[in-house]
Phi, psi and omega in degrees: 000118172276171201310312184306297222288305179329282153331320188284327188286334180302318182294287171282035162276325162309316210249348181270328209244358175083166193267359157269337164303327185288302157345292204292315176296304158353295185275332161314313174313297275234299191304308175274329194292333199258003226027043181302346203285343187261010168282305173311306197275105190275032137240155179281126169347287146007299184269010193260151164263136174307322191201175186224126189304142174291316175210213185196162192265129191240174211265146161312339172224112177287157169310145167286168167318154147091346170317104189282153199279139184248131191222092170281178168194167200225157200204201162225167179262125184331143151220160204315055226136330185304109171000278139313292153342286201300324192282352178262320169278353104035268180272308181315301192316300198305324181283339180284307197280002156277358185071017160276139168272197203200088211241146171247146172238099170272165193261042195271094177331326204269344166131125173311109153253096211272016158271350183275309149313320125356284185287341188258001185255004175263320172335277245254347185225062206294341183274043172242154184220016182300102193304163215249078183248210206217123196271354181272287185359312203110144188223101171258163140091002196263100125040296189199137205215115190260094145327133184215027159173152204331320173267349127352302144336277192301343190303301196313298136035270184255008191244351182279024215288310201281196172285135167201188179234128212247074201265169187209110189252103175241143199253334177226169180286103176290332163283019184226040171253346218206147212294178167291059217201198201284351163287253247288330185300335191263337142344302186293316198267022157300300155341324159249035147207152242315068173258150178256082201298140153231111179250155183272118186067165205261018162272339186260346209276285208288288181321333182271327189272331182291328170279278164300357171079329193266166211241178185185180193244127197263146169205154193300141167295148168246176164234109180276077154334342162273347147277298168316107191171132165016142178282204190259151180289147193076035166278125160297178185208128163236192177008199200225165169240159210200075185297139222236111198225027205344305190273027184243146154280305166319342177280313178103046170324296218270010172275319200282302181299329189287317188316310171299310169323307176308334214263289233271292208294341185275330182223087199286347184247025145209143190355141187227116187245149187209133190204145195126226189291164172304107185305176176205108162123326195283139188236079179213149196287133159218178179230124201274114181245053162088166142271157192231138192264193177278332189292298191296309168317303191307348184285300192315323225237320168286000185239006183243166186268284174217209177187134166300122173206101221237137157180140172244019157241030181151143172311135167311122165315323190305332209268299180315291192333318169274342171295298231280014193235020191023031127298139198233116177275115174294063192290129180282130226253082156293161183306155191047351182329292209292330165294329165295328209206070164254058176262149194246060193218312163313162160242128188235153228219143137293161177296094179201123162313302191309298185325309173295282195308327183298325211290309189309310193298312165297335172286313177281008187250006183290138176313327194205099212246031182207316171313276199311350173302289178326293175307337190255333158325303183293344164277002155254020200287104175106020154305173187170169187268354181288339171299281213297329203264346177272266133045264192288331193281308189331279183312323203290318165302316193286312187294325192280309175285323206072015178253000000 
């Protein structure tokens, strides 16, 4: 090919794809040429383990019953909305307000600050009163040290050295965030080792035992019903929602944009509301809210019909969350799910763009769309984090005293 031509094709490739496509390559170049890609992986090489130890050293004398308890947990650093985060300060509140402290050892390969990290977790979570370190520093002074995700696991390791008791509270399958390939191996091989699993629900209970062989202590998914709930009576209700998650894989976005394309061509009049991150591809008309506080989702979630609450490694928390505000969550019906979340009030859909879009269509086509509202509200009605949270200070207390 000689250069004009070469030139030509380049142009019109150019006038095709816009000046955000031109962008996007750019910056994709940009993206492999510098390795920005080893920034998403928060450990340091260094921290990762070689092998996985037979056991780790634990204190020779447990404490007495009643005592009160120093409970660390090791974390990456919170950022405001975040999920995880809440379900985990959560459990610290419950254990401070059981009279134990609490120290968080957060993680950051790239460097700390940990009055500032300080300042957005009294912001955004006031009722945690855990003081704030730095887990390269050393995870020291404590009782018992809690993993509360994969690399956390590998922190705890090397940063853990004297006797303590050693717990692993895990919330999603993890090796399955990430392709078939050396993350997810160093995910997996957390799981085995002498750490005391406490997983959230019995889908994520059953994937570790179907992989690993190993059993672990299961506590309940919670809901907060005292935010969530039913709207003012006579609220109309249209259209669906949609949490909007791109760079997450496990939410299945371009499964949810194709799905949604399907739901809009059958039911063009009504609303595709979308809110987290910023959408990319989808091409269907919707109106984009943001981040959403609780308050505001649940205004969001009573004043809509039904909504995608998609995840494929552990049940969503969006799925309770949109019942108890009578939205009806369209769920993607993966193995063991339905053991997590067995309310019949879901719709529960295959992973198929056809399967989703059948499920929105059946919510918003219902005879009595204000019935169904009720119903799904009232099966969740007097939920709470308290089962779970209660649960967890239980086990943590049973490890550390044996009592």
């Amino acid at each position: 090919m000689n250069h004009r031509a070469e030139l030509i094709g380049k142009t019109r490739r150019a006038l095709a794809v816009g000046p955000s496509g031109i962008a996007q390559r750019i910056a994709q170049r940009a993206y492999r040429g510098t390795g920005a890609a080893d920034l998403g992986f928060n450990l340091d090489l260094d921290d990762l383990l070689v092998d996985v130890p037979a056991q780790l050293p634990v204190p020779a004398i447990r404490p007495g019953p009643g005592r009160p308890l120093r409970i660390g947990w090791v974390a990456t650093p919170p950022a405001p909305g975040s999920g995880g985060h809440t379900t985990l300060f959560r459990l610290i509140e419950a254990l401070e307000a059981a009279g134990h402290q609490c120290v968080l050892f957060l993680y950051d390969k790239h460097g700390l600050d940990e009055a500032r990290l300080t300042s957005v977790i009294r912001e955004n979570w006031p009722g945690v009163r855990a003081e704030v370190r730095d887990a390269r520093a050393g995870i020291e002074h404590v009782d018992a040290v809690i993993a509360t995700a994969w690399e956390s696991a590998h922190v705890i390791v090397k940063y853990a050295r004297s006797p303590m008791r050693r717990l692993y509270f895990i919330q999603d399958y993890e090796p399955f965030f990430y392709g078939h390939g050396a993350e997810s191996a160093f995910a997996a091989m957390t799981y085995q080792l002498p750490f005391r699993r406490i997983v959230l629900g019995e889908m994520l209970d059953g994937m570790i035992r179907e992989q690993t062989g190993l059993s672990s202590d299961v506590v309940p998914f919670g809901c907060d019903s005292s935010v969530y709930h039913l709207p003012a009576a006579g609220t109309v209700r249209s259209g669906i929602v949609f949490y909007c998650r791109p760079e997450t894989p496990r939410r299945g976005y371009l499964l949810a944009c194709i799905a949604l394309a399907v739901f809009h061509q059958r039911h063009p009049d009504q609303e595709i509301h979308v809110y987290g991150a910023v959408p990319r591809g989808l091409k269907v008309p919707f109106t984009f809210h943001g981040r959403m506080d609780a308050a505001e989702l649940n205004d969001l979630y009573g004043r809509t019909i039904a909504g995608l609450a998609m995840s494929f490694t552990n049940i969503t928390l969006v799925a309770e969350e949109m019942l108890a505000a009578g939205n009806i969550p369209v769920v993607n019906d993966v193995p063991l799910a339905r053991l997590t979340l067995p309310n019949p009030h879901v719709l529960w859909a295959e992973s198929t763009a056809a399967a989703l879009a059948g499920a929105l269509s059946a919510a918003v086509t219902a005879s009595d769309p204000t019935g169904q509202a009720s119903a799904a509200a009232s099966s969740v009605v007097g939920r709470s984090w308290k089962p779970t949270q209660d649960a967890v200070v239980r086990i943590i207390v049973e490890e550390v005293t044996g009592t």
